[in-house]
N, C-alpha and C positions, 0 to 999 in steps of 0.2 A: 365315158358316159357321165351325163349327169347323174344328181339321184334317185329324179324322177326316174331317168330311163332304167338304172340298176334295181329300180324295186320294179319297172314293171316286166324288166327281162327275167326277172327271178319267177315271178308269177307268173311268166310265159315261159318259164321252161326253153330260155333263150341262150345265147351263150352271151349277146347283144341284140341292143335292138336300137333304131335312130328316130328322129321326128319325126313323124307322119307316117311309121308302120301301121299296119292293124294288125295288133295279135288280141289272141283269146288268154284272158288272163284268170290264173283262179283267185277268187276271194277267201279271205280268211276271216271276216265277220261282214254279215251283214245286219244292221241296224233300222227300225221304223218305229215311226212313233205315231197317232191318234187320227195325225190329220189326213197320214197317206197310207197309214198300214191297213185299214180297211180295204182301198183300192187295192194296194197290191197283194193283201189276198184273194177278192175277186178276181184278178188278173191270173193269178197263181192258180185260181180252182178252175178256173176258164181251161185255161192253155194243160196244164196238166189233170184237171180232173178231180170232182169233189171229192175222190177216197185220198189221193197223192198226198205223199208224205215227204217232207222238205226233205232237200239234198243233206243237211249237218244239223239238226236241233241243238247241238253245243254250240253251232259258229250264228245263230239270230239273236238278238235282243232287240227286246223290244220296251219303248218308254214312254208311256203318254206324259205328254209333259205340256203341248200346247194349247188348248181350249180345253182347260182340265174343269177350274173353278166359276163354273157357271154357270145357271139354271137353263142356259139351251138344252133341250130335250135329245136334238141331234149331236150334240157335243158329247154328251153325256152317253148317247148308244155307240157312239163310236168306242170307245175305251171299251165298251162290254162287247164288241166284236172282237178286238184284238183279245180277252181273256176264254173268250168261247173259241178261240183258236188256238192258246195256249193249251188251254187245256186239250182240246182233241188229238194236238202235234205232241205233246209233251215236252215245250221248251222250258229249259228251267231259267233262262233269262229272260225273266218277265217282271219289269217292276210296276205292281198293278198300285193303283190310288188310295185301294182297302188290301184289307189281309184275309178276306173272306174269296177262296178261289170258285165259289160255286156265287158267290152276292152280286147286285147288281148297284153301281154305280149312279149315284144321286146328290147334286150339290145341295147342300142344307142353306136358303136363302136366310133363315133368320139367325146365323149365325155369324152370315154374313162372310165379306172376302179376306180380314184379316186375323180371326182365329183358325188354328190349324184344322183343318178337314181330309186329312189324308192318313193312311197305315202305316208302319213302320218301312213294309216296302216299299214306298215310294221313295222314286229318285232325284226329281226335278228334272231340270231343262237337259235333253240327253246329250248333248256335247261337252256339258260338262260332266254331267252323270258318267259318261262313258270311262275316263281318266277314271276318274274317283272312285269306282266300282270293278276296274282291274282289268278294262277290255281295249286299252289300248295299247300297242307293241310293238318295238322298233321293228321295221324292215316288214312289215306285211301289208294285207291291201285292205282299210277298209272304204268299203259302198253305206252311204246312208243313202233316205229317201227325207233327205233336206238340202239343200242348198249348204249350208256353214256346216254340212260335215267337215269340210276340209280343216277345221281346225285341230284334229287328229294330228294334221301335218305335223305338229310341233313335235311328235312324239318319232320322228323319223321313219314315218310308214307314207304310204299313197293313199289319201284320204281324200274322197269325194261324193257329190252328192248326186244321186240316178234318179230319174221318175220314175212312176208306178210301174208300168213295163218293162222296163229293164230289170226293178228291182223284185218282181215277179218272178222273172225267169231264170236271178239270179237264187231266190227260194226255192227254185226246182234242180239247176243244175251245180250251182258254187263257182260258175263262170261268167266272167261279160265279154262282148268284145270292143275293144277300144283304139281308138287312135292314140299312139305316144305323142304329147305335146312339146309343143318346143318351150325350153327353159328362159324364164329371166330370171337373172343374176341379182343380186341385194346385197351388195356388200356392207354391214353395217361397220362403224369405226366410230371412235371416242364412246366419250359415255354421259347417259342421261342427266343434263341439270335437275337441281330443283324446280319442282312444279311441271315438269315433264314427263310424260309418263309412253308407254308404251301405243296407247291409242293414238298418243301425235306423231309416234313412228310409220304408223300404216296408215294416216289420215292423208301426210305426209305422203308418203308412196303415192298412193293415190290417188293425189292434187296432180302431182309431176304424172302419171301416165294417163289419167282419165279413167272414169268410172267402166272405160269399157276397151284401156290398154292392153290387160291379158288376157286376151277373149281365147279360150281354148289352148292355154298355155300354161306351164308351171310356171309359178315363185319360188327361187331358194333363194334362203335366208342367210348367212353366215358370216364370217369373218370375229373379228374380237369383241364388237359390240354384242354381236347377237350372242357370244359366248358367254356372256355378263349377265344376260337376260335370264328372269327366271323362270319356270316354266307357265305361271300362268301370264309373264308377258309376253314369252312365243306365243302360246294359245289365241291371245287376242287379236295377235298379227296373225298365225295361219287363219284365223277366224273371218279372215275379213278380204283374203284371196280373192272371193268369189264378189264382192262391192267392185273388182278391180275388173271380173267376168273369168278369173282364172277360174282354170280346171281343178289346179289343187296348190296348199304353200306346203314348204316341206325342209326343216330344219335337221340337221347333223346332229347324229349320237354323241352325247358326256356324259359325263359324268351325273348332272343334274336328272338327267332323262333317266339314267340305269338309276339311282335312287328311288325316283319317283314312282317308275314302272314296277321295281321289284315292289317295293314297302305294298303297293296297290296290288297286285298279283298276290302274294302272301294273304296281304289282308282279306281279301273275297276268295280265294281259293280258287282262283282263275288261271287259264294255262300260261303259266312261268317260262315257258322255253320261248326264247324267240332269237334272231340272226339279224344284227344293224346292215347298214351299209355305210360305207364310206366312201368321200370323195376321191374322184382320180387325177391325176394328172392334167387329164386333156381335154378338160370338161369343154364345151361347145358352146356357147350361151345365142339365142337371138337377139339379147338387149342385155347393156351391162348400167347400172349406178350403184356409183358409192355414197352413201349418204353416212354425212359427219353430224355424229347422236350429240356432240360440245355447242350446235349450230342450232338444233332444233328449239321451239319453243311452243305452246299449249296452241296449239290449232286447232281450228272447227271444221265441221262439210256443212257446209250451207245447205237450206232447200235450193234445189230438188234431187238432188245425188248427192252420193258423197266425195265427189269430183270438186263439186265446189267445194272447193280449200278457200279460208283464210286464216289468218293469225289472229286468236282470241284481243289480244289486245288493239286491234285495229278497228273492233266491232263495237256498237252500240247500237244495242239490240234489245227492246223490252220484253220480259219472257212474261208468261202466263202460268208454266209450268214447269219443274224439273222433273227426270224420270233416272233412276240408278238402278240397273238387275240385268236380265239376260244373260247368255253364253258369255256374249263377249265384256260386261262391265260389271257381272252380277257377281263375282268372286268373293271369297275373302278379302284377298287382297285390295279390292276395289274398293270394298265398302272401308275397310282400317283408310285407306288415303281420305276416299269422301268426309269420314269421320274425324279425322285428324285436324282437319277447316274448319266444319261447323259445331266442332267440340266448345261449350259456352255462349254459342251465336245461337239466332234464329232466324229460320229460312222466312223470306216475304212472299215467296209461291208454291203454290200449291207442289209438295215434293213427294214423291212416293218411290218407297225402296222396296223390292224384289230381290229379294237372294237366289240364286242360283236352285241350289241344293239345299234339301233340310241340312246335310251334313254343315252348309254353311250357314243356318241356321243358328244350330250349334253352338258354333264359332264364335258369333257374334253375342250369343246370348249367354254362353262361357265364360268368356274371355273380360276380366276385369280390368279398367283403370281406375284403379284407385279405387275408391266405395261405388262406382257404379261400370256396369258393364258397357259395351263398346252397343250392345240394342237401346240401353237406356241414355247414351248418348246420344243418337241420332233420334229418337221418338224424344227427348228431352229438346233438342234443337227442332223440331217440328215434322220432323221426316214421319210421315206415314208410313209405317213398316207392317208387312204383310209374312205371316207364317208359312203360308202357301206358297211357297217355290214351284217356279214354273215360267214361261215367257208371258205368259201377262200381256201387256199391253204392246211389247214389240211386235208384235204381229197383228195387233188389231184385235181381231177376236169377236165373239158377241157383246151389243152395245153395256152387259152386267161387269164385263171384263176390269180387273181391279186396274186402274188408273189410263184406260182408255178415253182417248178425248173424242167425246162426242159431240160435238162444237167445232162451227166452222171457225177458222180467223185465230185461232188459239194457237202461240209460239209455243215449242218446249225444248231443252236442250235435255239431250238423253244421250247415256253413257253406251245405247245398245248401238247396232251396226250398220242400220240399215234408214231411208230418211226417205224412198220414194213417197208422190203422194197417196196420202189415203194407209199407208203404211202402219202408223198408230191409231189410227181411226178415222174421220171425218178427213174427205178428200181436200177439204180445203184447209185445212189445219196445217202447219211447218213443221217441222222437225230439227234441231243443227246435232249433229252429231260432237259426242268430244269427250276428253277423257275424263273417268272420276272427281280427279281435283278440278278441271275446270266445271264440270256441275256442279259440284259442294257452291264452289265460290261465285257462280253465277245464281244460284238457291239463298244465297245471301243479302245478294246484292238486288237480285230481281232484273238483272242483265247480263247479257253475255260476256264473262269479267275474267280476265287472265287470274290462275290462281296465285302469279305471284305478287297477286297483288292484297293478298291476305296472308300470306306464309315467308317468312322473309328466308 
């Protein structure tokens, strides 16, 4: 079996299971955040009933993290449904926006979008929140109600993303039932040049199968490249499974993984026991590439998908805007590469940065080079930096949302995942998709610019 199918025989209480079974599989967390956890409590009090009390209160979190910072009225009640639900359920994973469990949720517009507006509880954007915060663990199944759940995958589990109804009834029962999908195989090999980074590994992918190659299929990851990689550059690849139409990506237990998982578990006091899986022998795959990482170089997804592949250096493209944050670009790590570019320089477009997590916050605002910190580097090169962690503008949002383009005809290259139109805001606006270093160096330049054409 693959390893999709070995995690989801194990959740099926299988001895095996092959492509296209239906089993009932149990969940080991399920996950919602702001935009869908409303519905799927409606959904949940519908079908079982305003007194019903969810199947596990240990196995839900919950994280408003998407239309947090804004004075929409309805953005703002929503996060106070999920805490009036909290409270009634007694879930203790709840990372609410304040620290007041009885307060009611209100963006302070004269304080505007880049001083911090949130409690110690909050999390940020929950797919990363989730690592960070100790909920995620080799070998089990988790269900969000987003799309880029699946970048869980990284962590050696079955990580994907259910609507309201499903994710419903998985708050009643801790089962779903599902199709096993059929695998493709990724063999990574050699290893990432300078100026390369792991976004042009799955931009990549994704050029070669098309934005809608894995339609209801897994992605494994593996071989000595992907062994190399660290985990938040699996993250970005499982992250972006779902750009390709897969069901879930899904990387092998190391070392790196049992590191990251324990130190996280420890740190939040989260349940520490968990069971990997391993590859077998006789895996099965529907579709095999090897891609050699010594070969790759800084690619972009054009509009209108991230299908559109080119090679950064091929382009010349006038941008309007850059954009660095989200799940998939808003890391630590992402921001040290971006900052690494525009250390001394100054961006000519309009650039606005998004961290992930306050924890990454932190980080940035921590972490010295030299007499100034790696925040004061990037607001010193022109970067708009916002304390408010959160998806922000990758998803569009209310037209208040911090670096949403409201403007038709406006380019922007952004580190985040996703590029349909209307995507970041205004349906006639573009998007090119691509990694950290090629935004730094296209924020520079004021075009779409290979970054090794700044970094030798």
């Amino acid at each position: 079996m693959t390893l999709t199918e070995k995690l989801l025989a194990r959740a099926a209480g299988k001895a095996s299971v092959t492509a296209g079974d239906n089993v009932w599989v149990n969940a080991d967390v399920l996950m919602t955040h702001d935009v869908c956890g409303p519905g799927t409590i409606g959904v949940f009090k519908r079908e079982f009933g305003e007194n019903a009390k969810v199947w596990d209160r240990d196995r839900i979190v919950i994280i408003p993290d998407h239309y947090i910072f804004t004075a929409d009225s309805k953005s703002n009640r929503n996060v106070d449904i999920l805490r009036d639900f909290v409270r009634e359920q007694g879930i203790p994973y709840f990372y609410d926006v304040i620290d007041d469990p009885n307060g009611s949720w209100k963006f302070d517009e004269k304080k505007g979008n880049m001083q911090r507006q949130h409690g110690s509880h909050y999390a940020g954007v929950c797919h990363t929140a989730l690592p960070q915060k100790g909920h995620t663990r080799p070998g089990e199944i988790l269900f969000g109600t987003d799309s880029h759940t699946c970048m869980a995958g990284a962590f050696n589990q079955f990580a994907t993303g259910i609507g309201n109804t499903d994710a419903g009834f998985v708050m009643g029962t801790g089962k779903l039932l599902l199709k096993v999908p059929e695998t493709m195989h990724f063999r990574l090999e050699g290893k990432m040049q300078p100026g390369v980074m792991a976004k042009d590994i799955i931009l990549h992918i994704i050029g070669e199968i098309g934005f809608d190659g894995a339609t209801y299929r897994a992605m494994q990851f593996d071989g000595p490249g992907a062994s190399a990689l660290t985990m938040d550059d699996r993250m970005t690849i499982a992250n972006m499974a779902i750009e390709a139409g897969g069901k879930n990506g899904v990387f092998e237990f190391d070392a790196k993984t049992e590191e990251m998982v324990n130190h996280r578990t420890r740190l939040n006091g989260t349940r520490s026991t968990y069971e990997t899986v391993e590859r077998d022998a006789d895996e099965k795959f529907s579709y095999e590439l090897v891609v050699d990482l010594d070969k790759l170089e800084p690619t972009v997804a054009c509009h209108p998908d991230p299908g559109k592949r080119k090679l950064a250096k091929e382009m010349d493209v006038k941008l309007d805007r850059a954009y660095i944050g989200s799940c998939t670009g808003g890391k630590t790590s992402d921001f040290i590469e971006f900052a690494m570019i525009v250390r001394g320089k100054s961006v000519k477009i309009d650039t606005f940065g998004v961290p992930a997590t306050p924890e990454i916050v932190h980080d940035l605002q921590s972490t010295y080079w030299g007499d100034k910190t790696v925040w004061q580097v990037l607001a010193d090169a022109g970067v708009r930096m916002t304390e408010n962690s959160g998806c922000a503008a990758c998803l569009g949002g209310p037209v208040d949302t911090f670096g949403r383009m409201n403007e038709g005809g406006l380019k922007c290259i952004s580190a985040t995942n996703r590029n349909f139109p209307g995507r970041m805001g205004h349906k006639e606006s573009q998007v090119f998709l691509a990694s950290p270093a090629t935004v730094a160096a296209s924020a520079i330049t004021g075009r779409i610019t290979d970054p090794r054409e700044l970094v030798s």
